[in-house]
C-alpha positions as CSV (number, residue, x, y, z in Angstrom):
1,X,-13.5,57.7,-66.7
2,X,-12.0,54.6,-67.5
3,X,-13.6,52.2,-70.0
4,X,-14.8,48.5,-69.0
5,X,-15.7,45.4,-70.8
6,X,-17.7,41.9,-69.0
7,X,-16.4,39.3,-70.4
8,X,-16.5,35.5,-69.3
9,X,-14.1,34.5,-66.8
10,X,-10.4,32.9,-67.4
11,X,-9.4,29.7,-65.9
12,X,-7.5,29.3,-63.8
13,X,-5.7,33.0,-64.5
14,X,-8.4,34.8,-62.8
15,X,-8.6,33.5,-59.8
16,X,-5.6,35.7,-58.6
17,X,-8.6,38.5,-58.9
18,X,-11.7,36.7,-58.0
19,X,-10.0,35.5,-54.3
20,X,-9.7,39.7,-53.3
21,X,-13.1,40.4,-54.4
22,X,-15.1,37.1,-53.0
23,X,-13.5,38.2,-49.8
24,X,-14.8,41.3,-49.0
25,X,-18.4,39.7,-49.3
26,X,-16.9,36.2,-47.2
27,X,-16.8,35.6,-43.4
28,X,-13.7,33.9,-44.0
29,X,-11.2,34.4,-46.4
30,X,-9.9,31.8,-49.5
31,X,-7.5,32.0,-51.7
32,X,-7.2,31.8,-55.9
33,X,-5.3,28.4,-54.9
34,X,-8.4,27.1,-52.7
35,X,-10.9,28.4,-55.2
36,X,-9.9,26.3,-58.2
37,X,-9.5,23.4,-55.8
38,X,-13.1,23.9,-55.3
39,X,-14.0,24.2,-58.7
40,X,-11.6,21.2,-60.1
41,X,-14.4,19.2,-58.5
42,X,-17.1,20.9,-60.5
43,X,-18.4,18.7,-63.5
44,X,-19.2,20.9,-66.6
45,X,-22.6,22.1,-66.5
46,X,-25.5,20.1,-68.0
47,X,-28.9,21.8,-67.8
48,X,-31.9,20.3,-68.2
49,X,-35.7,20.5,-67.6
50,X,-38.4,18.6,-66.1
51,X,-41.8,17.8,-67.2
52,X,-43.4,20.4,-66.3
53,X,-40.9,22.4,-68.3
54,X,-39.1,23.8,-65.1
55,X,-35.0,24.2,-65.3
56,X,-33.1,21.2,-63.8
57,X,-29.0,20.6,-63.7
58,X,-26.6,22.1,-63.1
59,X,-24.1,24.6,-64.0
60,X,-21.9,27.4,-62.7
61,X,-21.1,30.5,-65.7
62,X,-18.7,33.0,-64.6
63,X,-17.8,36.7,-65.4
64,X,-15.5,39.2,-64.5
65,X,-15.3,43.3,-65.5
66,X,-12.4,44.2,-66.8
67,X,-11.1,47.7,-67.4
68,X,-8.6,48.8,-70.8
69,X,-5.2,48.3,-68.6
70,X,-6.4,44.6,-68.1
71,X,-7.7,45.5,-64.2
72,X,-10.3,43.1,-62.8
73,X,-13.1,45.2,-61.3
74,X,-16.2,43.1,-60.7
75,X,-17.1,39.2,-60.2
76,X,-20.2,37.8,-61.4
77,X,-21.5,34.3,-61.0
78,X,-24.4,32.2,-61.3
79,X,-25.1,28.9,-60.5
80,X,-27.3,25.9,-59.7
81,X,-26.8,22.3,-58.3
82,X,-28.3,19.4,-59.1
83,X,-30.2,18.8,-55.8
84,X,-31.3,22.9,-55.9
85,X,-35.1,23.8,-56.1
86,X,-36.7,23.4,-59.6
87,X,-36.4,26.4,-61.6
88,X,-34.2,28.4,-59.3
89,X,-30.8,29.9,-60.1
90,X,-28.2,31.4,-57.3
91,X,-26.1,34.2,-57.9
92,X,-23.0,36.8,-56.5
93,X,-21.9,39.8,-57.8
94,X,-18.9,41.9,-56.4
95,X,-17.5,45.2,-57.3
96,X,-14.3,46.7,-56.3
97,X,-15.2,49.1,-53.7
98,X,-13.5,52.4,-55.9
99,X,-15.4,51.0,-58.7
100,X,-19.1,51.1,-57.8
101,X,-21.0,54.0,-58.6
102,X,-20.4,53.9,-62.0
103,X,-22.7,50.9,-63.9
104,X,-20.3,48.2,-63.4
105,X,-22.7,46.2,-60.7
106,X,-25.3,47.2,-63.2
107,X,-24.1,45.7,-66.2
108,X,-22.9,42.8,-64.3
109,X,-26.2,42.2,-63.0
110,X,-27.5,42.8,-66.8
111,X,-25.6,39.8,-68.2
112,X,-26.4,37.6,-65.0
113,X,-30.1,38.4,-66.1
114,X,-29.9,37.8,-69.5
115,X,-28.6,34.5,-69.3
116,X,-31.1,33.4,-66.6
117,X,-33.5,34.2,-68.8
118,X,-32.0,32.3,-71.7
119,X,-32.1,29.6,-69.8
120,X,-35.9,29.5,-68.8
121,X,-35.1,30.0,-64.6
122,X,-38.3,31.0,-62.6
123,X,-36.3,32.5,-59.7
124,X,-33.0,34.3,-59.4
125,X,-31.4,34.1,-55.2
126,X,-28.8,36.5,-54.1
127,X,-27.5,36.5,-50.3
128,X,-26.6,40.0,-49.1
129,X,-25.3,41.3,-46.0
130,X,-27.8,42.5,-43.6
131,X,-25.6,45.9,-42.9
132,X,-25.2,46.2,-46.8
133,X,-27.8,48.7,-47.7
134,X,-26.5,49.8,-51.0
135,X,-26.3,46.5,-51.9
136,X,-29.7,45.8,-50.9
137,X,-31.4,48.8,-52.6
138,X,-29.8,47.6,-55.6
139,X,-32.2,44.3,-55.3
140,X,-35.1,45.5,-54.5
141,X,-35.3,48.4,-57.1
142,X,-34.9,45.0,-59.3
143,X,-37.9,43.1,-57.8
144,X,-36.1,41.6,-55.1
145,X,-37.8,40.7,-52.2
146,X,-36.1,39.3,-48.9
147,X,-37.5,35.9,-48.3
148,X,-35.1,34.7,-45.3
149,X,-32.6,35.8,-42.1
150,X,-29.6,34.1,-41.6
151,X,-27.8,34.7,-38.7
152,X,-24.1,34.6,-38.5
153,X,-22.3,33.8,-34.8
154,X,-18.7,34.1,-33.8
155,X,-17.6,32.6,-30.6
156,X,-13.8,33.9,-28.9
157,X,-11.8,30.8,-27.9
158,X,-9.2,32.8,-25.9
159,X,-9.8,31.9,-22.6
160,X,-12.9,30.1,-23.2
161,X,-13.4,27.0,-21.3
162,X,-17.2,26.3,-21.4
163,X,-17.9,25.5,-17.5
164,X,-20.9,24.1,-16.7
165,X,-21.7,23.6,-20.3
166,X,-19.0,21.0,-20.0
167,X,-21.4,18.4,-18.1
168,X,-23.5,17.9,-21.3
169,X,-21.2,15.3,-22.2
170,X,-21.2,13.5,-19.2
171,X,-24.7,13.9,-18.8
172,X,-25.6,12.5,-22.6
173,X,-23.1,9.4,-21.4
174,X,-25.7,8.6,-18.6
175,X,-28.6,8.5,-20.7
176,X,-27.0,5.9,-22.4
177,X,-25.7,8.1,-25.4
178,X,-21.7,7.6,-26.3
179,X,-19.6,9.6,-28.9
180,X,-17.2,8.8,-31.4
181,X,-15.8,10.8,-34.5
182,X,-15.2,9.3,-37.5
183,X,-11.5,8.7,-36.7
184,X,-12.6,6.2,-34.0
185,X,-14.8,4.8,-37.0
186,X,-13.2,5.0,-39.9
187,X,-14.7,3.6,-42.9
188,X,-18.1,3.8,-45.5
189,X,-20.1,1.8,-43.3
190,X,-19.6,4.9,-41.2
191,X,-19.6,7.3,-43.6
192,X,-23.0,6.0,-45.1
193,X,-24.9,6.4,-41.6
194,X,-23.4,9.9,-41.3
195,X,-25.1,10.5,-45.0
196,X,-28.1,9.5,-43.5
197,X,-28.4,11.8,-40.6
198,X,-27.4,14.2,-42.8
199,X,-30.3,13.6,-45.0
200,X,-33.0,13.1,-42.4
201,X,-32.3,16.5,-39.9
202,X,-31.2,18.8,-43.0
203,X,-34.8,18.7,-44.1
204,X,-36.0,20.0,-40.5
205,X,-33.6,23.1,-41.3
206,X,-35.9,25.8,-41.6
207,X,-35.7,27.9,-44.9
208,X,-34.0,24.2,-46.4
209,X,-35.6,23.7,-50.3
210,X,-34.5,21.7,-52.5
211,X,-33.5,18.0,-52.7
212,X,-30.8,16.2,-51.1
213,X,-27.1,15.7,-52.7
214,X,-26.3,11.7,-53.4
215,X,-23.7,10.3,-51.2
216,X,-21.0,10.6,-53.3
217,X,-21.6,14.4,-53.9
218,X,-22.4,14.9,-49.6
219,X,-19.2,13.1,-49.1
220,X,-17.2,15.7,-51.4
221,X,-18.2,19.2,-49.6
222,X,-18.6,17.8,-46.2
223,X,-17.0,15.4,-44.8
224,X,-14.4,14.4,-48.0
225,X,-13.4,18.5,-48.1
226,X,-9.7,19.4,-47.5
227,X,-10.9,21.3,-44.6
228,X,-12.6,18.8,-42.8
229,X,-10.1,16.2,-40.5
230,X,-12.2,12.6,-39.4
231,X,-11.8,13.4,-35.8
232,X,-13.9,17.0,-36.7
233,X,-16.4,14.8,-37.5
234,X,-18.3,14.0,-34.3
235,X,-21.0,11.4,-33.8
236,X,-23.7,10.8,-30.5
237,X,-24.7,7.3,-30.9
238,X,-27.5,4.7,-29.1
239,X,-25.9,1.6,-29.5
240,X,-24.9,1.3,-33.1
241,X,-27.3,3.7,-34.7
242,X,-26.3,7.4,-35.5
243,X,-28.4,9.8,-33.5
244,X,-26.8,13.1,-33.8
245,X,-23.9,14.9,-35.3
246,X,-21.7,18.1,-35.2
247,X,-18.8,18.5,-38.0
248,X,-16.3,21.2,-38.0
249,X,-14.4,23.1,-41.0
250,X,-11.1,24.5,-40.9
251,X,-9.9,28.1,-42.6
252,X,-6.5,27.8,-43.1
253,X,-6.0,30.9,-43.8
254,X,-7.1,32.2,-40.1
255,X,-6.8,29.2,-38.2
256,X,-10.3,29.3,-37.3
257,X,-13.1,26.2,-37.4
258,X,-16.4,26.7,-38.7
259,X,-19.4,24.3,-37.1
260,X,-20.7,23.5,-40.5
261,X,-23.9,21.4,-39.5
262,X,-25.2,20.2,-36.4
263,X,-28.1,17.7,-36.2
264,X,-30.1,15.3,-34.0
265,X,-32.6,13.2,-34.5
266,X,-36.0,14.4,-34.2
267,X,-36.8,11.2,-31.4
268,X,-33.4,12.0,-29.7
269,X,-34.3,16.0,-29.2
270,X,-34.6,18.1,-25.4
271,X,-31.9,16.0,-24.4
272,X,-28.7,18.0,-24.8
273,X,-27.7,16.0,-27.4
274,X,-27.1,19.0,-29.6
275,X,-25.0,20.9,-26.8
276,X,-23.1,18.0,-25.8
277,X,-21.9,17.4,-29.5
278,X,-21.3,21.4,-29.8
279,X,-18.8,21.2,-26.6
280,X,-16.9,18.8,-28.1
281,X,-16.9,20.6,-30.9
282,X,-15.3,23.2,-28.7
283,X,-12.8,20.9,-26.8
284,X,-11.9,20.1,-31.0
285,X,-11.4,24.1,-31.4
286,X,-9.4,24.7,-28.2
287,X,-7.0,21.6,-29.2
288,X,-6.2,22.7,-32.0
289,X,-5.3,26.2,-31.1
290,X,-8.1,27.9,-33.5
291,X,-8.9,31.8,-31.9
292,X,-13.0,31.2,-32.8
293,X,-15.3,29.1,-33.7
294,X,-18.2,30.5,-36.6
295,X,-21.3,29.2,-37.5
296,X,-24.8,30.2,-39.2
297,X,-28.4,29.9,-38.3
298,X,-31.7,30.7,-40.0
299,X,-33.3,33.3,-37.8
300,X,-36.4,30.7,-37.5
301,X,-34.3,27.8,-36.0
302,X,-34.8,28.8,-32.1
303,X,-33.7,25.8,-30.3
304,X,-30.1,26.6,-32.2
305,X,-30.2,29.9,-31.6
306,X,-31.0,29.7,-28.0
307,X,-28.1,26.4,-27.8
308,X,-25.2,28.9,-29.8
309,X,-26.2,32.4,-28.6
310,X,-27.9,32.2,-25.3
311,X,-26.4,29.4,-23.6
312,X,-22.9,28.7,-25.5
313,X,-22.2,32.8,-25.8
314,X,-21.5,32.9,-29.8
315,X,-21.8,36.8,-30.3
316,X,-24.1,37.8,-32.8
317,X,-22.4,38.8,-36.3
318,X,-24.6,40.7,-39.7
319,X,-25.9,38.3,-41.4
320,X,-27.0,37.4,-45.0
321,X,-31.1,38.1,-46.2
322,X,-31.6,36.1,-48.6
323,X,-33.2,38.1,-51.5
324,X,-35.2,36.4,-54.6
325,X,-36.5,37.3,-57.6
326,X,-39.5,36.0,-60.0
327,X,-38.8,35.8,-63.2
């Protein structure tokens, strides 16, 4: 049996062996080239705590297994953001499917452990694949317990023209709503109100903790990311205020979009605000040629689910349990 060794992870050399392992775990797949973009707008980590001594900060250690002929077997990570839950640490580990079986995940998950604990975290959060039982065994014989469903969707674009569902529009337009993207209204004025919807319909996410990145931080992994055109951006609006909003991703790599949020108002809701804003979303997809659309739900946020699965026809996908640990 071959020999093995964790040691910290090189940059940017490694990515050539992190991209083939994240993506067997991925709905969509990156590349090394699109992970370091990512993590070029990473800031070095700088952990801190609060007053009631609980871990604050950020930071983002990574690791990789590698064997005596220099082969990269397993990918570990762990992380926090700023705006994450006090206390609370994230993490991923991956190993190379010929690989598992013999301690690698183990000792991966041994130096993930050790340096949450070095650092004073109260809670370590995987997310694991619903279907993945080996993976899931492996928590819970560690304490983990599963504390939320998310549901993944997929929705085929081939011949897909939405029918009825189409009307929404028309039928927001009547009740006085209009829609623009952020093409139409280009600008930080724009951007800013955006922010703010953001802000006020992500805590109404069920499962959401935490706090709420700054602007500057939103802008960079939502609407600022490479994937993300202006006119993906779209906007239902009353007059001049921002009511509702639906922003869509693109995977270069497949072609396909990804309806990374959707949110209304809490005044504007029942109206089919939500669908109207998903069907453009759609006529978005079908322009630009993409074969699906993907999204996640929690499994608590009915009026979604019923909007994506029951009445749009996203087919349902596994999805992720999010498992945590006290420490």
């Amino acid at each position: 049996m071959k020999t093995y060794a964790i040691r910290k992870m090189n940059i940017p050399e490694d990515y050539a062996h992190v991209a083939p392992l994240v993506n067997l775990i991925w709905s969509e797949p990156t590349t090394p080239e699109r992970l370091k973009a990512d993590e070029d707008q990473i800031p070095p980590g700088q952990l801190h705590y609060n007053e009631a001594g609980e871990l604050m900060g950020w930071d983002r250690p990574r690791w990789v297994a590698e064997d005596e002929c220099g082969d990269v077997l397993a990918y570990g990570l762990v992380w926090r953001s700023p705006w994450t839950e006090p206390g609370s640490l994230m993490h991923t580990i991956v190993v190379r499917p010929d690989c598992r079986g013999r301690g690698v995940g183990k000792a991966m998950y041994n130096t993930i452990y050790e340096w949450a604990v070095g650092v004073k975290a109260s809670r370590l959060i995987d997310y694991l694949n619903e279907a993945d039982e080996g993976s899931i065994a492996f928590a819970v014989r560690r304490g983990y317990v599963k504390e939320r469903h998310v549901f993944e969707s997929m929705l085929e674009l081939g011949g897909y023209d939405g029918g009825e569902l189409m009307q929404s529009i028309s039928q927001a337009e009547v009740g006085g709503i209009r829609f623009a993207t952020l093409a139409d209204e280009p600008g930080e004025a724009s951007e800013r109100k955006v922010y703010e919807l953001y802000k006020t319909t992500t805590f109404h996410i069920p499962g959401y903790t935490g706090e709420f990145p700054w602007f500057e931080e939103w802008r960079k992994w939502s609407i600022g990311h490479a994937s993300v055109k202006p006119a993906w951006v779209h906007i239902a609006k009353d007059g001049e205020e921002y009511i509702g909003v639906v922003t869509l991703q693109l995977n270069e790599q497949t072609g396909a979009l990804y309806q990374e949020y959707t949110g209304v108002l809490p005044a504007y809701r029942g109206r089919r605000i939500a669908l109207a804003l998903k069907m453009l979303g759609v006529q978005t997809a079908l322009a630009s040629g993409a074969p699906y659309l993907r999204t996640h739900n929690d499994s608590m946020n009915a009026p979604m689910l019923r909007i994506n699965r029951d009445l749009m026809g996203f087919r349902a996908e596994p999805g992720q349990y999010k498992m945590v640990r006290t420490l």
